[in-house]
N, C-alpha and C positions, 0 to 999 in steps of 0.2 A: 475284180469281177463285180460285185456288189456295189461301187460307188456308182457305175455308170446308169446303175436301175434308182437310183438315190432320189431323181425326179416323179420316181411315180409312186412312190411309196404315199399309198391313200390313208387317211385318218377315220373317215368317218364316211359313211354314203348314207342320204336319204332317199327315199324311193319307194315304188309298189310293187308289191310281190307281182312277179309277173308269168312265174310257173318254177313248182317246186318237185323236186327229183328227190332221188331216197337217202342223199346226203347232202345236196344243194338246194339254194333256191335259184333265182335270176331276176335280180331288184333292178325295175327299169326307174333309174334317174336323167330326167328331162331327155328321154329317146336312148339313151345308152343301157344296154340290157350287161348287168355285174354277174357273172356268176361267182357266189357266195359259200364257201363251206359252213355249215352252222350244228350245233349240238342236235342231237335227236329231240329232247324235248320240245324245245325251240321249232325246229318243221312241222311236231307235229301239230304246234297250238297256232301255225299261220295258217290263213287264208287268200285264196286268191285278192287281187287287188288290194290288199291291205297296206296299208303308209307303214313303214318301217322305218325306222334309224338306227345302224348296228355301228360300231367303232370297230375297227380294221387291223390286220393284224396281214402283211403284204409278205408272204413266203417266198422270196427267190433264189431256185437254184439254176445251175446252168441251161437246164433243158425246159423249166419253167415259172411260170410265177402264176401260184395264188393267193386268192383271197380267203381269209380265215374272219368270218363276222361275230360279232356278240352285243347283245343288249345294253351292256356295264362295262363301265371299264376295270371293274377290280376281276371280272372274269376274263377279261384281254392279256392284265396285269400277269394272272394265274396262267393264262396259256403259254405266255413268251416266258417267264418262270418254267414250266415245265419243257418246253423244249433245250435249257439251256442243260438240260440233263442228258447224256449221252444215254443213244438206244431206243428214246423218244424222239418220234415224228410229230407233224402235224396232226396225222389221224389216230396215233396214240393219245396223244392230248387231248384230242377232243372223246375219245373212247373213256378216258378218265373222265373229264367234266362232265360226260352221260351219267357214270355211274350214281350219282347224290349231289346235294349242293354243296356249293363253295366252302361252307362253314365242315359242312360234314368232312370233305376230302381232305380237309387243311388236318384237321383232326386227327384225322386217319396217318396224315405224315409225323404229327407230332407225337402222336400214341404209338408211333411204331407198328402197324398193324400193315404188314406186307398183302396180307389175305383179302385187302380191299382190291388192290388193282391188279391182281392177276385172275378176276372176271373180265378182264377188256382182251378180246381177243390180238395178239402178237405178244401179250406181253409176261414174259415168263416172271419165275421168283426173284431171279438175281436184276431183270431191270427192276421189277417193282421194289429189291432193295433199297437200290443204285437211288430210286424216284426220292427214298425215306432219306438214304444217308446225306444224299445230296443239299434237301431242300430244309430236313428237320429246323438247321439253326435259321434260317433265312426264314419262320415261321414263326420262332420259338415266342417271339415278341408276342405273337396273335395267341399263343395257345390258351392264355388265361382267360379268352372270348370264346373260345369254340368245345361246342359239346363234345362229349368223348364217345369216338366214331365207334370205338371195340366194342361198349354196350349197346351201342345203337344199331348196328351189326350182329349182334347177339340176339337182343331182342324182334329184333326180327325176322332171325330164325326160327325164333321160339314161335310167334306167331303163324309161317309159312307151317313148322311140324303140326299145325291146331286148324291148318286146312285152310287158313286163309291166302290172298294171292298178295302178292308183290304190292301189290298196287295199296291193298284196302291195308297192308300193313304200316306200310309208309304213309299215308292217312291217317292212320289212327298215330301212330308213333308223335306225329307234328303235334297234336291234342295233350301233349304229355307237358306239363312244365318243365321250363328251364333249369330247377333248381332238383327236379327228382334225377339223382343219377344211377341208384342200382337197379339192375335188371329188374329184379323181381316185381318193383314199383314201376318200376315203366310198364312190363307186362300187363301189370294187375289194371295201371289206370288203360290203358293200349284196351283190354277186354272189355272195360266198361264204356269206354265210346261206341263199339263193335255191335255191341250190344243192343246199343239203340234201335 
């Protein structure tokens, strides 16, 4: 089934935004209009006619074939990783790579923290297990790079209960050095950027 699509499997498309939907865009390259799955953050920081270069990730099943886009390839990398996990889709994976950045999620697999991805709608406890057990050791290499997702997750709770939004949390959280990892210090410096 799959060898016969083997010739269209795209790598990479450059192009202009050429109108963006609430999960797609449609990148017109040299008169051919792509339509693109893309991450939420990602749609929402395009603009019309804007020049794009996304690396490709060509989904075929029997009834169809899409297009899954990304900026990087170590998030291409990360998406075709998570689909090789049973119970994840395409739009699970990308539900997950909404959720925080790459460094954070990876984290997330590695600390064990199921409670990350079962904020993506479809996806229960036992897939977001299934995401941990599968992936853990196929990460474990990166874990001594990557902040630890549980306190960064914590911490940002801590600031959601103190009234702040999603948004200005995760803002302030980035301001935090690399090197502080208990809560309580992440908080404390988290408040004094807030502050300002």
């Amino acid at each position: 089934m799959h060898s016969s699509y083997n010739k269209l499997m795209i790598g990479s498309i450059r192009g202009k935004v050429q109108y963006k939907s609430g999960s797609y865009i449609i990148l017109d390259a040299n008169g051919v209009g792509y339509k693109i799955f893309v991450i939420p953050p990602l749609l929402l920081s395009l603009k019309q006619n804007q020049d794009l270069a996304l690396v490709i990730h060509t989904y075929v099943r029997e009834d169809q074939i899409s297009l899954y886009g990304f900026e990087s390839l170590p998030e291409l990398e990360f998406f075709e990783l998570l689909l090789t996990v049973s119970g994840i889709g395409p739009k699970s994976a990308l539900g997950i790579m909404s959720l925080a950045g790459l460094e954070m999620i990876k984290s997330a697999i590695v600390s064990e923290d199921p409670s990350v991805f079962t904020k993506v709608s479809g996806i229960g406890r036992k897939t977001a297990e299934r995401v941990i057990v599968e992936l853990k050791e196929k990460l474990r290499d990166e874990s001594e790079k990557v902040p630890v997702a549980k306190e960064h997750s914590d911490a940002v709770d801590a600031l959601l209960a103190l009234g702040y939004t999603q948004q200005e949390a995760r803002d302030a959280l980035k301001q935090v050095p690399k090197e502080i990892t208990t809560l309580s210090e992440k908080v404390k410096i988290a408040l004094k950027s807030l502050s300002k």
